[in-house]
N, C-alpha and C positions, 0 to 999 in steps of 0.2 A: 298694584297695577290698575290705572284706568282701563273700565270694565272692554272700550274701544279704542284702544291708542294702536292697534293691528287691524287689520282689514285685509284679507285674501278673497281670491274667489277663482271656483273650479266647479266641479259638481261629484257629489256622491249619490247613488238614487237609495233608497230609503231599503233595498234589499241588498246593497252591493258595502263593500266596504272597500275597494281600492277607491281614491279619486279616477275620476273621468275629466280629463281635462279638456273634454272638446265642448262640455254646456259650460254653463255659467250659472249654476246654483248653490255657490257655496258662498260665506262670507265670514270671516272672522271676527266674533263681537262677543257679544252675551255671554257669562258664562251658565246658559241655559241646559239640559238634557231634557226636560219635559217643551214641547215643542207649545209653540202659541201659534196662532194664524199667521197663516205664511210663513210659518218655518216647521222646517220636519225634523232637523238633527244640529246637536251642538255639544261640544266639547273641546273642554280646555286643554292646552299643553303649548308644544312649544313646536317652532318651526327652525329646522336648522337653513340661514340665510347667507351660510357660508362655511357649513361642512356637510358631510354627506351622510357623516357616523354621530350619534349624540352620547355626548358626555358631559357633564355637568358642569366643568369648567374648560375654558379653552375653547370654544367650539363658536365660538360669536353667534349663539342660539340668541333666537325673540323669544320671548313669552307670547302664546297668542291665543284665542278663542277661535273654534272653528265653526260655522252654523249654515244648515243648509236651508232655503228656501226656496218656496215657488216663485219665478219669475213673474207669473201670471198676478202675482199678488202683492208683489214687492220689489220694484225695479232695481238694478244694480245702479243708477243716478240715484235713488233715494237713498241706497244701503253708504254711499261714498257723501252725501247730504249727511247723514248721521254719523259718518266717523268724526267727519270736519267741526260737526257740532260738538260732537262731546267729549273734547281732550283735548290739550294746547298742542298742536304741530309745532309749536316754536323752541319748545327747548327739547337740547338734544339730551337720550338719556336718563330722562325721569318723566314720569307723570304724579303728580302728588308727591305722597313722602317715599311711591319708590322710585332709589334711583339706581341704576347700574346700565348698562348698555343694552343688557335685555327689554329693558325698557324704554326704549327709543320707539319713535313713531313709524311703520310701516304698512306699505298696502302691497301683499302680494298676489300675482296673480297670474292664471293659466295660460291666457289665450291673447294676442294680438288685440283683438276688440277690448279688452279687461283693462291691458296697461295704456291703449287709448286713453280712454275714461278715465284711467286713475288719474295719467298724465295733464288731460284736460281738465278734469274739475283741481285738481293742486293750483292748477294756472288761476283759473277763476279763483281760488280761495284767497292764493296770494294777493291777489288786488286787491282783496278786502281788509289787511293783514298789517299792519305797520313792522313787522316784525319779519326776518325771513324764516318760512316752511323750513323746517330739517327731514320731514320725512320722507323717508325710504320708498323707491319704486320697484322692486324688484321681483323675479321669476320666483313661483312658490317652488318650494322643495318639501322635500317629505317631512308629514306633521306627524307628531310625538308624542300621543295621547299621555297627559301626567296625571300623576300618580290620583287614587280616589279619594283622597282625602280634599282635592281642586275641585272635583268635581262636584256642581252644585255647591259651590262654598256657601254662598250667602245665605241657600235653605239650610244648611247645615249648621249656621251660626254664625261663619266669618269669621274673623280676627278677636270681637271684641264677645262673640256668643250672642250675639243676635239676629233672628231671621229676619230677613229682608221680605216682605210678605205684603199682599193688599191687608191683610190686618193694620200692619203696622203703616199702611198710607201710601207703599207700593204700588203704583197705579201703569208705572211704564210698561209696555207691551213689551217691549225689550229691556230685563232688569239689570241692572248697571250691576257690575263688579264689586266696586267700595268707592 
């Protein structure tokens, strides 16, 4: 999965654990847990975007990152700026070599203000685009923390057993998925 082909946003505050849907400090990206500037929490799973119960087939789940940040330090136009950058919107259903429908491009989100903005910047990105946007705008639903072996994947190794690290030339503030 592209580490941003999902994008949500709501708020959880850094002592609570239900979402709060009335801020807007959450976004789905990175599959980070050690926070960097401007962000306080993140964890990967899945969001069900048209069921209510999760099960592992059947359920038309996304795969997605969840990450909270300070508005004060990281606007939600920048955080929707970064999805657009880093993933093809254009094909439905994959990003890279994953493909299944979980893997479709989506931005979900809490509040009126939220699917503005998301609705708005897809308009703008499409003019840039020769291709049409497939992604998804839709209301978040409850997210599904997966299992710990997701979490922090790329410190853990990833796929191929290598950390993803400023060691190894790491330099993105927000460390990309694979």
């Amino acid at each position: 999965m592209s580490w941003l082909n999902k994008l949500g946003f709501g708020a959880r505050s850094p002592t609570e654990s239900p979402v709060d849907p009335s801020s807007s400090s959450i976004a789905m990206g990175p599959d980070d847990d050690i926070p960097a500037p401007g962000q306080q929490f993140a964890q990967f799973g899945r969001v069900a975007s048209g069921a209510s119960n999760w099960r592992i087939r059947g359920t038309n789940h996304s795969e997605v990152v969840r990450v909270q940040y300070d508005p004060k330090e990281c606007s939600f136009d920048s955080l929707l700026d970064v999805f657009w950058a880093r993933h093809d919107p254009t094909t439905p259903n994959r990003q890279g070599n994953d493909v299944g429908t979980q893997y479709r491009s989506g931005i979900y989100f809490y509040t009126p203000e939220q699917e503005k903005a998301a609705l708005e910047s897809k308009e703008r990105q499409q003019k840039l685009l020769n291709r049409k946007i497939v992604t998804e705008i839709l209301p978040a639903k409850k997210f599904y923390r997966a299992e710990e072996y997701h979490q922090q994947y790329l410190a853990k190794g990833g796929r191929f057993g290598f950390r993803q690290s400023t060691e190894k030339g790491c330099n993105d503030p927000i460390r990309c998925y694979g």
